[in-house]
C-alpha positions, 0 to 999 in steps of 0.5 A: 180774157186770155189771148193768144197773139197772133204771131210764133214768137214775142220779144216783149220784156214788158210783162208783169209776172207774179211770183209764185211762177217765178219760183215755180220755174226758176230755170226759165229765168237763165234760158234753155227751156222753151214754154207755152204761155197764156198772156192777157191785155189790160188796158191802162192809160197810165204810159209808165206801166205795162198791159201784158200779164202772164196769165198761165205758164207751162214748160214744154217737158214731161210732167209725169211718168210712171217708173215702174211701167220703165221697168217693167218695159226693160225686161222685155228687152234683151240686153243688146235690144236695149242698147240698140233702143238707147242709141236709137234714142239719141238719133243714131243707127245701132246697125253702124255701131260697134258694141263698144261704140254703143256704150261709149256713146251711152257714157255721155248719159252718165252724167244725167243719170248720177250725182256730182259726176264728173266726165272729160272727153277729148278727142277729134272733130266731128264726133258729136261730143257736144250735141248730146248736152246741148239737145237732149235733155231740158236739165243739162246746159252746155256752155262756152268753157271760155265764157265761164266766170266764178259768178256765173258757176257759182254765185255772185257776190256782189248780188248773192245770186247761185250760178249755174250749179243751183239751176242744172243737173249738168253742166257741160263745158263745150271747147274746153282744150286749148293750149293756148287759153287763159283759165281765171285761176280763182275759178279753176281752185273753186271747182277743184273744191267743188268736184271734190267736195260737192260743195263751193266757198263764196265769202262767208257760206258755204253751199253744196249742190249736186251738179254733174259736169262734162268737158269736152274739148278737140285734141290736136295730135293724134294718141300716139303723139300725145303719149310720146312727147306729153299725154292724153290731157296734153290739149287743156288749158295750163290752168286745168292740166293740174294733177289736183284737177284732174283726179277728180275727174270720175271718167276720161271717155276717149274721143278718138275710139268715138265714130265720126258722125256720118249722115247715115248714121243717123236713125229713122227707127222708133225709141223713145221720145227724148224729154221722157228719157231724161225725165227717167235719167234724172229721176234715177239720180236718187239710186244707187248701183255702185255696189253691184258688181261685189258680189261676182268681182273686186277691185284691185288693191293697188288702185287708190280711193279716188281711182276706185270712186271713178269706177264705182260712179262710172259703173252705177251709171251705167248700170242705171242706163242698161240694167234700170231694175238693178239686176245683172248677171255676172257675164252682163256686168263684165261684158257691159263694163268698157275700160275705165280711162283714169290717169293719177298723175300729169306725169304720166304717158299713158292712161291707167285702164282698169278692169274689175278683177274676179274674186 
């Protein structure tokens, strides 16, 4: 008969799963996703085995949700009623927020949201830059960026096991700035390749994956010294302050225009529940809102593919955070599209910002 120890938690490693389970849960198997589990007792005289069986397994996430009641939700709202939703969402007051605020912090989502998305922020202590991967959805993993190796991300050699890019939606790289740290040079050209490419080279194969990744880092001077003796990326390891890493970066989200988290910022209102967000976020990576702005505005000629890619991804993104059904108004597209931070070159002292210009 099943039973249910009589304990909250069990550290046992000694329990015989079968693998069907293994393969219908694979993100179980490198940790994050917590579960409930119904494990049976077989007694057996033999020493060298082990009585535990994992009878039944169920991971604690939404297991359905229904789109189009999503949508239908939406147009309900206005669009400030939303976003003051959204934000209360992820724990925060919308009262304390700014506008632009609100939307810096709903860029954090865009990853969750968007295929091979690729976002950094740095900026100072204390603004919550790491929470949101680490908490709010079972598909996104934050790690340490020091404690990355080529294996981990990727895929190991020796064992032809896939990393982290094969079981997530998003990785986040928590402490990425540092001057002083060491970067293994090996894995810095793999994930230019990667970032570029959407897909890795390890020995004789090469696989894709569809993995977003965040960095996100302290800075240790203020903006204006940044752009008076380096630049904004002055903070990143020597390894990753390469111009061929960072044009691939779709977004620079600036973490010094993000309000310090104060106690009484956080909300007590209603929102959504957090795992059936992420569930919407995840299922809206199938779409595509990239081109919706061409109707009313048009980019500027003089910016290049790779500038123009940040912006189209950045702006679809949000379009999928504030505009799910994919329809907007002129006014709502220009005045829901925050500056897109981009910077082509390390050379540079300051951060290109660009608008959508009108037709």
């Amino acid at each position: 008969m099943p039973m249910r120890p009589p304990f909250p938690t069990w550290a046992s490693s000694k329990v015989l799963v079968d693998s069907t389970t293994v393969k219908a849960h694979p993100k179980l198997l490198v940790g994050g996703v917590w579960c409930i589990a119904d494990v049976e007792y077989d007694f057996n005289e033999d020493k060298t085995t082990t009585p535990w069986i994992l009878a039944t397994l169920k991971p604690i996430q939404l297991s359905h949700f229904d789109f189009d009641s999503y949508i239908e939700a939406r147009r309900q709202f206005t669009t400030d009623e939303w976003i003051d939703l959204l934000i209360q969402s992820i724990g925060f007051n919308p009262e304390l927020f700014g506008k632009r605020s609100k939307l810096f912090q709903l860029l954090r989502l865009v990853p969750f949201c968007g295929r091979n998305y690729n976002i950094i922020e740095l900026g100072p202590k204390g603004t919550g830059k790491s929470h949101i991967y680490s908490e709010f959805s079972p598909h996104g993993i934050l790690v340490s960026g020091g404690e990355v190796t080529v294996a981990k991300l990727f895929v190991n050699n020796s064992t032809g096991k896939i990393g982290l890019v094969g079981y997530w939606d998003v990785v986040a790289f928590d402490e990425f700035a540092g001057k002083k740290k060491r970067a293994d040079k090996a894995l810095v050209d793999i994930m230019k390749n990667y970032m570029a490419n959407k897909s890795f080279s390890r020995g004789i194969e090469t696989l894709g994956a569809e993995v977003s990744m965040a960095f996100v880092g302290n800075t240790q001077h203020t903006v204006p010294y940044m752009l008076k003796h380096a630049d904004l990326f002055d903070d990143l390891p020597e390894q990753y302050h390469d111009s061929a890493f960072l044009d691939r970066v779709h977004f620079y989200l600036p973490g010094w225009e993000v309000d310090i988290i104060r106690g009484e910022m956080f909300s007590n209102g209603y929102g959504f529940v957090v795992d059936y967000l992420a569930e919407i976020l995840r299922s809206l990576r199938n779409h595509d809102f990239s081109d919706r702005y061409q109707e009313h505005f048009t980019l500027s000629s003089d910016i290049s593919t790779r500038d123009s890619d940040g912006i189209h991804k950045t702006f679809s993104g949000l379009m999928k955070i504030l505009f799910p059904e994919g329809e907007a108004t002129k006014e709502e597209i220009q005045g829901n599209t925050p500056l897109c931070y981009r910077r082509a070159q390390t050379g540079q002292r300051s951060a290109h910002a660009y608008r959508f210009h009108l037709r």
